[in-house]
N, C-alpha and C positions, 0 to 999 in steps of 0.2 A: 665569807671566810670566818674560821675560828680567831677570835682575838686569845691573846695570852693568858689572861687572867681563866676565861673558858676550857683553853689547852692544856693547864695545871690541873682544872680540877676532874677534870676526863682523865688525866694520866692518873690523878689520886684514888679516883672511884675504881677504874680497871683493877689496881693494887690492894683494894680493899676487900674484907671479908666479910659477910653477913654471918649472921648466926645460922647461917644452913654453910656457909661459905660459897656462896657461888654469887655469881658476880653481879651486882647492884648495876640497873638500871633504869633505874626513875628519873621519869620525865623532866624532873628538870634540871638534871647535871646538862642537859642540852639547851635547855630553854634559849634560845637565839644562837643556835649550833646547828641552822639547816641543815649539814651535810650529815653530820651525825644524827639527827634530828632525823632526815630521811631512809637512812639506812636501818634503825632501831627499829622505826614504823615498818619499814617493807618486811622486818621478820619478823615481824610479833603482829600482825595484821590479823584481825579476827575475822573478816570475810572472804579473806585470800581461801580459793579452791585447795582442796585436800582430797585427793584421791585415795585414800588410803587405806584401801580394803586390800583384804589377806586371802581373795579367790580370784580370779579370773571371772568378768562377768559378761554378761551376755552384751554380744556387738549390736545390736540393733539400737542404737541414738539418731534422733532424728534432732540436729541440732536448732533450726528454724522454728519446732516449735517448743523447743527446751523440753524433750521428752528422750528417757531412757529406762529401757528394762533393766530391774534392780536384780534378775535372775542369776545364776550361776552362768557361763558358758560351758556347757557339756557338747553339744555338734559341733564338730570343724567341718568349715568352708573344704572342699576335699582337695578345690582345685589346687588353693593358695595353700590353706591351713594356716592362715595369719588371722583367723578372726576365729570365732566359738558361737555358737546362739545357743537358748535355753530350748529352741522350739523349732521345729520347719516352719511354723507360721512365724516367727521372727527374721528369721534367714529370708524368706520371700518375701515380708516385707521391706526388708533393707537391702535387698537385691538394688535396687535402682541407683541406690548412696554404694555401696560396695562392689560394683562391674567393673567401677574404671582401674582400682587398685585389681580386682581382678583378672582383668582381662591387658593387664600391661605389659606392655612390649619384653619387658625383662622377664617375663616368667616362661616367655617363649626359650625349648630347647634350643631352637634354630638363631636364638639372639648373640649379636655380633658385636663388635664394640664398633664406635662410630667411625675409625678412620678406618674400618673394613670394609663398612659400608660405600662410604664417603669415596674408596679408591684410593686411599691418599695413604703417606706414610705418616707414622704418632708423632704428633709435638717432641716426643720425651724422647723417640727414636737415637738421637743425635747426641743425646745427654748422658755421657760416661758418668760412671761415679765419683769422682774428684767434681767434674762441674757441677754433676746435682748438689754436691757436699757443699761447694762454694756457691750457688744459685738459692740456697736457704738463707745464706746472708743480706739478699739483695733482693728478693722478690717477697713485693708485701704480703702475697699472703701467704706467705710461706712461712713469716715472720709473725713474732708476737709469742708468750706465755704458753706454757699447755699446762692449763691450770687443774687436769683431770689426769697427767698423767701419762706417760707411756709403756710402763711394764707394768706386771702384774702386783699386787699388793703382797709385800714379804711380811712375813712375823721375822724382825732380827733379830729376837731373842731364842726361841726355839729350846726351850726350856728343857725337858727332854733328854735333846743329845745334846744337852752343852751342863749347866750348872747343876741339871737333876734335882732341885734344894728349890721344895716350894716356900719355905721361909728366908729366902734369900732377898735384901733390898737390893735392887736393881736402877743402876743410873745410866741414862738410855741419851743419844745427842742426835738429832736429826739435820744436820746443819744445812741442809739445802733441801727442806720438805717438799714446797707446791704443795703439796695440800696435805690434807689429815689419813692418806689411806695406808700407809704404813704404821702409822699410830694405834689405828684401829686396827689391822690385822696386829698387831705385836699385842695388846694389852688385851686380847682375848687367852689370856692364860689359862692354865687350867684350873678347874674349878674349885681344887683347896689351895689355891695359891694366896699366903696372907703375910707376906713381904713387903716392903714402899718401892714404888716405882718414883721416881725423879725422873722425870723427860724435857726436856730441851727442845726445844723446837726454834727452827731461825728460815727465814724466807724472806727477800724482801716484800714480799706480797704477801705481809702477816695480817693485814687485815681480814682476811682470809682464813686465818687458821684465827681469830678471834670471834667472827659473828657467830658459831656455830655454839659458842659456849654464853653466848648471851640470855640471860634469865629468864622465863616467863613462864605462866602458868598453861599456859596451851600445852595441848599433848602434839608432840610429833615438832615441833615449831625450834627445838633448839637441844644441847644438849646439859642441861644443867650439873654439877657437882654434886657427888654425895658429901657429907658433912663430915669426912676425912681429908677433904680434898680442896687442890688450893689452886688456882691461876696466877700465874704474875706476870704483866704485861710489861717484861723492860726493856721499853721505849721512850726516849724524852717527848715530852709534849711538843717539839719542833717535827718531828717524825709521823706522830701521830695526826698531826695538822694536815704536812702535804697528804699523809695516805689520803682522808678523808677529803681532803679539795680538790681531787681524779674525780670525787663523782658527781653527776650531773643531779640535780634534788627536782628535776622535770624533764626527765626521758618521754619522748611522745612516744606510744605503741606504732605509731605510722611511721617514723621516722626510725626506729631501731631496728624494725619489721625491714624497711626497706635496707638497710646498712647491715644487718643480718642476711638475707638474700645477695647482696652485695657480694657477699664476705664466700656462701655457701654456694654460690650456682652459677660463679665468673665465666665464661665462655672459653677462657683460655685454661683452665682446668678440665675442659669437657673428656680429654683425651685420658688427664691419670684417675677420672673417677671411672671412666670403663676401663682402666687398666687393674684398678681393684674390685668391677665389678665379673672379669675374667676369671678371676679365683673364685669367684661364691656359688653358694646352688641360685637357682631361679629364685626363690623365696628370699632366703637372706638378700640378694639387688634391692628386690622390692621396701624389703624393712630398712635396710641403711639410705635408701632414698628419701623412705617415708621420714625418716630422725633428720637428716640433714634440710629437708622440706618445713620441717614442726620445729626441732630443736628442745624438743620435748620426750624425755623420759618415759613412756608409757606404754601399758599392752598396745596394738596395733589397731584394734577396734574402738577404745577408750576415746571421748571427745576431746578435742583441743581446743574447742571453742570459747572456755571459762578460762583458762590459761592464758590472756592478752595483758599482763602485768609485764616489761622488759626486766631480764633482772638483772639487777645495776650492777652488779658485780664482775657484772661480763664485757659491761662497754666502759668508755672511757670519758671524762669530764664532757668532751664533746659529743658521745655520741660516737664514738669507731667501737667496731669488734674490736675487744684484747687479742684475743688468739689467732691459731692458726687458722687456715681453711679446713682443713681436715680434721683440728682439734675434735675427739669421741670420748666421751666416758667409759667405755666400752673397751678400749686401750689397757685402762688399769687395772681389770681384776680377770682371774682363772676363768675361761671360758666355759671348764669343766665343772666348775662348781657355780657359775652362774646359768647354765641348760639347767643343773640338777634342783637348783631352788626355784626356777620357774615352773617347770616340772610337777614338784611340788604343792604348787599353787595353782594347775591349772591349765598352765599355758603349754603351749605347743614348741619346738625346738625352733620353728620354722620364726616363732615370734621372738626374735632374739633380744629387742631391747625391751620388750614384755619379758620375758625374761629377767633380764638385768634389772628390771624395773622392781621387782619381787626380789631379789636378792640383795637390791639395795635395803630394800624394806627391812629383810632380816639383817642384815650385816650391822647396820645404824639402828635396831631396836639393842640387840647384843650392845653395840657398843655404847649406846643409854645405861643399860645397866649393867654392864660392866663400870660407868663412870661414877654411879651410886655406890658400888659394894666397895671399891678399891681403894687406897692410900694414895692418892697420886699426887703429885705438886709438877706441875707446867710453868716450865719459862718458856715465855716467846718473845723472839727477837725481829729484827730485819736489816741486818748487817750482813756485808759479805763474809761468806766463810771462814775469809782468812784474817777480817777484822774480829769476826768474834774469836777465833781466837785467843789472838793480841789481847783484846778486851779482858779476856778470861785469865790471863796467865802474869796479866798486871794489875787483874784484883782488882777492876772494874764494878766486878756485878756480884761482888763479896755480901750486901747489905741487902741482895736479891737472894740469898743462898747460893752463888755459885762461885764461891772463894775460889783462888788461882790455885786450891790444893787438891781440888774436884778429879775425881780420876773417872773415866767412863766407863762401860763394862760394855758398850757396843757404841760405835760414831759411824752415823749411816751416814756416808756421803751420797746418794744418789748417783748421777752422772758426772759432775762436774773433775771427774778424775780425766776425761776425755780433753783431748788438746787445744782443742777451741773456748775451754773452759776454763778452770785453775790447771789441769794436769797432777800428774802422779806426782812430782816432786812439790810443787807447791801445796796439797792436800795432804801428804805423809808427814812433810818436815814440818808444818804448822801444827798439825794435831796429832802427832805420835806420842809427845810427850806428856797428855794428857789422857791416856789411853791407860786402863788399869791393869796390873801387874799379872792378875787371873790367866790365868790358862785359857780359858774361854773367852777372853775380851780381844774385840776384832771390831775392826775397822774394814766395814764392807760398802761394796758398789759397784757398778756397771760401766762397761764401757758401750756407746750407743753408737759411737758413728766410727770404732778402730778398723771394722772390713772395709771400707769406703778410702780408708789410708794407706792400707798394706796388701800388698800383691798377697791374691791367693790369699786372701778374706774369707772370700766367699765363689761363690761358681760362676760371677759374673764379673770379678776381677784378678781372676787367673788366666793365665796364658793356654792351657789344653782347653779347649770348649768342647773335645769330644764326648763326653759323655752329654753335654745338653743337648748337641747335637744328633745323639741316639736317643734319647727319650722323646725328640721333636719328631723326628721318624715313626717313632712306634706309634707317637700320636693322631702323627699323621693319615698313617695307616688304619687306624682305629675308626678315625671319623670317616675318611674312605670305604670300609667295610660297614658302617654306620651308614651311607648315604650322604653325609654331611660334609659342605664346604668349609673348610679351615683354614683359618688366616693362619701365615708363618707365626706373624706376631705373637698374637695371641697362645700357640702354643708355645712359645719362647717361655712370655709372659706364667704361663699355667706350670711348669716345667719347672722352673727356678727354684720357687721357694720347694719345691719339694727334693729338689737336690741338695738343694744348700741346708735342709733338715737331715737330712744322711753323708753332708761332709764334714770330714774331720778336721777343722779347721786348728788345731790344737799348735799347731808347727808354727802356722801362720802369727798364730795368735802370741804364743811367748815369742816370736822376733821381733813383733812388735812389742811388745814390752822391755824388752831389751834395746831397742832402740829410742828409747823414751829413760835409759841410764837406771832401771829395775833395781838391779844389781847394786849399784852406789848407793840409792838411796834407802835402802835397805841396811847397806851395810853403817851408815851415816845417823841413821834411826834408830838401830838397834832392834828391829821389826823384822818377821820370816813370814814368807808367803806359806802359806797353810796349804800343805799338799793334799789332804780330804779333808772338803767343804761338813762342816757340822750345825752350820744354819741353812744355807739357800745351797744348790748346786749350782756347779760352776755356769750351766746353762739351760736354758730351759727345757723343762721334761728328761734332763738326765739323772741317773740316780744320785741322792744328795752323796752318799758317800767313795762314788763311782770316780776315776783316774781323770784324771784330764784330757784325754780322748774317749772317753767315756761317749758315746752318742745318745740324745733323745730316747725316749720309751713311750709307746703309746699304744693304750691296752685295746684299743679300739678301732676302727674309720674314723666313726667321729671324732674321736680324741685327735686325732691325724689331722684331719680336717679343720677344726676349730681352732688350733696352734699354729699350723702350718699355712693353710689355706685363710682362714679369719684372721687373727692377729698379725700372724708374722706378714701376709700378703699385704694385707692393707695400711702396715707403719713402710711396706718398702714398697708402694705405689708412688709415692708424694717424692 
């Protein structure tokens, strides 16, 4: 454990500037600070594996005797199209290592989910929305952090259609992050933008939004400050202590390996991962098996072998998974824009976290140097929302820069507006009055679990089921004239989310918010609900400046597919 005298001067070094300004971390502000001491080494590790080539390469690795083709991958595998070779003589020779992913049960059209097989009705069968709502409370692994994320990565500033004024300072408050991918999509401005950004950032799991900004000379290893640019870490060193004494500074690989597996392939989840693998084509099953199997970010052919470092970030002092069972990285960003940047590189649509894996690549190069060229000054905090507010508006964190006089020009709340949470009245009345007078200045976020509340949500908590009911038919019929045997289930399952993308939920949706007292505390705020959205749309894939029953647009299948079927399927499978 940190003693005091230690825990002082780790809060002082975090606050302090180097002459590049970025943030000092020599060895011995730790010096008898294991924890911190372990976490600095695991990012800045000069033999830690980096994958970090910018093409898709050839699948042929033979990991036994540490051999791989440094090739480009140009052939796809035809059956899967999850892997590339440079050569047919690569491909035949790594036929023997790549049969079994190709020849898996999932890639069969005729594949059924297990309780069809089995005869039997789905675990989840029984599980209305109110109890699944309340079964997240109480079932471990349902439970725990989603440190990656569950909607897509917004820009709230949206520069554009809101302020138009690339010389405008902009003061920006993320009070309930989880992580950096709001940040990073928002301060991808446009290209002559030469303004100061002031961003805010608060999480209690800020340790998290601090290792990424830790110093080093390695490329790719962290995100260092350009020399306009400031960090301030304000946390008392009593804060900073516990974060740091969660982590274990001797994670065994056998031991996280197995509590990882634990976490990822429980028996009694067997039922809702065929229920999200119902929604996918044949290839994507194969790929989200392969990721929850590895745990590992990578094209699909790419070795995992050299990847056997646990990374601490994920477990817990002892050694538990943090997160959910189902927790994905793949959750958090535009599925359309991360096909197009794998794409780009090489890879195949079929290879979706190959995919994701290259778009991370871009996305976190971008926001490298966007961190170089910009003005930016970062606070991070790890207070509840509604503490830092308090904090802020009795001039707390005045000697941090952010006096009680601080006005915001966007306060991204995330989720936490949802009733299991703070709610709309406890997140409006705490932070409206600190919200700037601008035209443009909005206080945005999502509501995540309001259809699971309110009748007529959605097409699974409404009283007419006839229309599911007719598209189960049609489907029915289809596989019929197809040959193929169909489980009711399963079509239910396949059915839904594609209704509930063409219903108008709009009705539903302001009752509920009227029943959560909208109205008052609006009027009590002195705040108006903004009738056209001019940063995010009201909901996913409808147009930003489109009615409040506006529906979805998708210029594509795919696009259909990827939102509806990928994302939206697989957060309402769990």
């Amino acid at each position: 454990m940190m003693n005091d005298e230690l825990m002082g001067r780790f809060y002082r070094a975090m606050q302090a500037e180097s002459q590049e300004r970025e943030i000092p971390c020599q060895r011995d502000i730790f010096d008898g600070c294991p924890e911190a001491s372990y976490l600095i080494d695991y990012a800045r590790r000069k033999d830690a594996p980096i994958y970090a080539v910018k093409r898709l390469l050839c699948a042929n690795v033979n990991v036994e005797k540490s051999e791989d083709c440094k090739k480009s991958g140009t052939f796809i595998c035809t059956k899967c199209r999850l892997v590339s070779y440079c050569s047919k003589e690569c491909q035949t020779v790594h036929w023997s290592a790549h049969k079994q992913d190709c020849k898996d049960r999932l890639l069969s059209k005729d594949w059924r989910p297990c309780w069809a097989v089995e005869g039997r009705s789905p675990s989840f069968l029984d599980k209305g929305p109110e109890s699944q709502f309340e079964r997240w409370d109480t079932e471990e692994l349902s439970m725990g952090p989603n440190l990656w994320g569950n909607m897509a990565a917004m820009d709230i500033v949206n520069l554009p259609n809101n302020e138009a004024d690339s010389t405008k300072d902009l003061t920006l408050a993320f009070i309930a992050s989880g992580d950096l991918r709001n940040v990073v999509r928002t301060i991808a401005l446009p290209s002559d933008y030469s303004g100061k950004l002031k961003i805010l950032m608060n999480d209690k799991l800020s340790y998290l939004l601090i290792l990424p900004f830790i110093s080093d000379d390695s490329e790719g290893l962290s995100f260092p400050l350009g020399p306009r640019s400031t960090l301030l870490v304000g946390m008392p060193p009593e804060s900073i202590k516990a974060a740091f004494a969660n982590w274990s500074t001797c994670l065994s690989t056998t031991e996280t390996r197995a509590e990882y597996h634990r976490m990822r392939k429980a028996p009694s989840r067997r039922d809702f991962y065929d229920r999200m693998y119902a929604n996918l084509r044949p290839s994507h099953r194969v790929a989200f098996q392969g990721f929850r199997r590895s745990g590992v970010v990578l094209p699909f052919g790419a070795s995992h072998a050299h990847f056997d470092i646990p990374n601490a970030t994920l477990f817990s002092g002892n050694g538990k998974w943090l997160q959910r069972d189902y927790a994905d990285p793949l959750s958090g960003w535009n599925p359309d824009e991360v096909i197009k940047a794998g794409k780009a590189h090489g890879a195949q649509a079929e290879d979706i976290y190959g995919c994701l894996y290259f778009f991370l690549l871009d996305e976190l190069s971008s926001f490298a140097r966007r961190l170089r060229q910009l003005r930016i000054t970062f606070n991070i905090y790890n207070l509840t929302a509604s503490d830092l507010s308090l904090a802020i508006r009795h001039n707390s964190f005045w000697s941090e820069g952010i006096p009680a006089s601080i006005r915001f020009d966007r306060i991204e709340v995330s989720n936490i507006l949802d009733v299991n949470y703070i709610g709309i009245r406890g997140v409006v009345s705490n932070w409206a009055s600190l919200l700037s007078k601008s035209s443009s200045a909005t206080i945005l976020g999502y509501f995540m679990n309001w259809t699971m509340l309110q009748e007529d949500g959605d097409m699974s908590t409404g009283k007419d089921l006839r229309a599911v009911q007719r598209v189960a038919r049609v489907w029915a019929a289809k596989m019929k004239a197809e040959g193929r045997q169909g489980d009711p289930v399963q079509l239910l399952l396949t059915s839904l989310p594609d209704l509930n993308a063409l219903n108008d939920n709009s009705g539903p949706f302001m009752r509920y918010l009227n029943k959560q007292g909208l109205d008052g505390i609006l009027q009590s705020t002195k705040l108006k609900l903004r009738k056209t959205h001019t940063i995010v749309p009201h909901r996913n894939r409808a147009p930003l400046s489109g009615s409040l029953n506006a529906l979805p647009e998708f210029p594509d299948r795919d696009s259909w597919y990827y939102h509806v079927r990928v994302i939206f399927a697989y957060s309402s499978a769990f």
